[in-house]
C-alpha positions in Angstrom: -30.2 -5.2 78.8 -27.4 -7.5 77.2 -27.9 -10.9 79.4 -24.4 -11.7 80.5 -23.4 -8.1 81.2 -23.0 -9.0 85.1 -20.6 -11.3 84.1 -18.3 -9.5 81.9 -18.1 -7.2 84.3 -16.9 -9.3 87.0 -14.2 -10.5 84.5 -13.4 -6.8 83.8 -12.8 -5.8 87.4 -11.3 -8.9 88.3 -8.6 -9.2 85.8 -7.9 -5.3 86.3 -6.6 -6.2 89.8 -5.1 -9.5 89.6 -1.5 -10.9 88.3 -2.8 -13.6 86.4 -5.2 -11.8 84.3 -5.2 -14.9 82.2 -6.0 -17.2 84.7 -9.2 -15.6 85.5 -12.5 -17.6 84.6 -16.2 -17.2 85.1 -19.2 -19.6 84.7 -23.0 -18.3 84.5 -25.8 -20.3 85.8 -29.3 -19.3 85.8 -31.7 -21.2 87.7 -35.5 -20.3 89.7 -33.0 -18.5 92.5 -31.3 -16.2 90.1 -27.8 -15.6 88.7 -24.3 -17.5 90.3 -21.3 -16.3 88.9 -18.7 -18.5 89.8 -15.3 -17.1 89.6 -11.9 -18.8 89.3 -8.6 -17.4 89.7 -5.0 -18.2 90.3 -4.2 -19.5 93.8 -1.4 -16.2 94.3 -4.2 -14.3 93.5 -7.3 -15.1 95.5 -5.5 -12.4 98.5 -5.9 -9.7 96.1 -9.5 -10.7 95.3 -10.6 -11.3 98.6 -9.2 -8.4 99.7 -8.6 -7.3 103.8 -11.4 -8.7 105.9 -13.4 -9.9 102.8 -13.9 -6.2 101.5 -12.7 -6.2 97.8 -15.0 -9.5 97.1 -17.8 -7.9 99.2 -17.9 -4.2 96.9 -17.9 -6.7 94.0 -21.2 -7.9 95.2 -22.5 -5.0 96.1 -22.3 -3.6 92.5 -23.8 -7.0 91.2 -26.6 -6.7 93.7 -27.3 -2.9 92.1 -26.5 -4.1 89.0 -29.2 -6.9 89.1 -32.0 -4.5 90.7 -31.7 -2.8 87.3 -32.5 -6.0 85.7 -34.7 -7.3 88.2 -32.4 -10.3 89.0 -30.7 -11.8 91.7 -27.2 -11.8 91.0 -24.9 -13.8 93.4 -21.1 -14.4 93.1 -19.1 -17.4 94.1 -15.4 -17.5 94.7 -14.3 -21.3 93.9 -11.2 -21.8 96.1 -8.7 -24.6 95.1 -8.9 -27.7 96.6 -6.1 -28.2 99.1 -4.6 -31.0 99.4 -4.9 -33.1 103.0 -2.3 -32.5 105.5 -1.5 -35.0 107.3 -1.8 -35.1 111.5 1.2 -34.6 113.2 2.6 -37.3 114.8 2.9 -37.2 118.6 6.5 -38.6 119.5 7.0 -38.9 123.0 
């Protein structure tokens, strides 16, 4: 089996449903615990890769975790959120 299938095809399905196909980027690490895919996209698009309740991201790792029984791997994906920057308390006037 070609060794970075799993991640090619998280790039393939995610770039098929965001707006920023180009923005889309994935790093593979393999270590004693398996395979992490982390997966960065375009802030206006992390909704559409999340998905309602978490569901799109979730079916994505189901088909990794099927994907990686067929190689005998642990496959896990990571979504890497953008930092935010600090908001600042509001100020009690009274």
């Amino acid at each position: 089996m070609k060794e970075k299938v799993d991640q090619e095809f998280v790039e393939y399905i995610v770039k098929s449903i965001v707006d920023y196909p180009e923005d889309v980027k994935t790093e593979r690490v393999v270590d004693e615990m398996g395979v992490l895919i982390t997966l960065k996209v375009n802030t206006e698009d992390l909704g559409k890769v999340i998905g309602k309740k978490g569901q799109t991201i979730n079916s994505i790792r189901t088909v990794l975790r099927a994907l990686g029984m067929k190689s005998k791997a642990r496959i896990n994906l990571k979504l890497e959120e953008p930092e935010r920057p600090m908001q600042e308390a509001p100020k009690n006037e009274e």
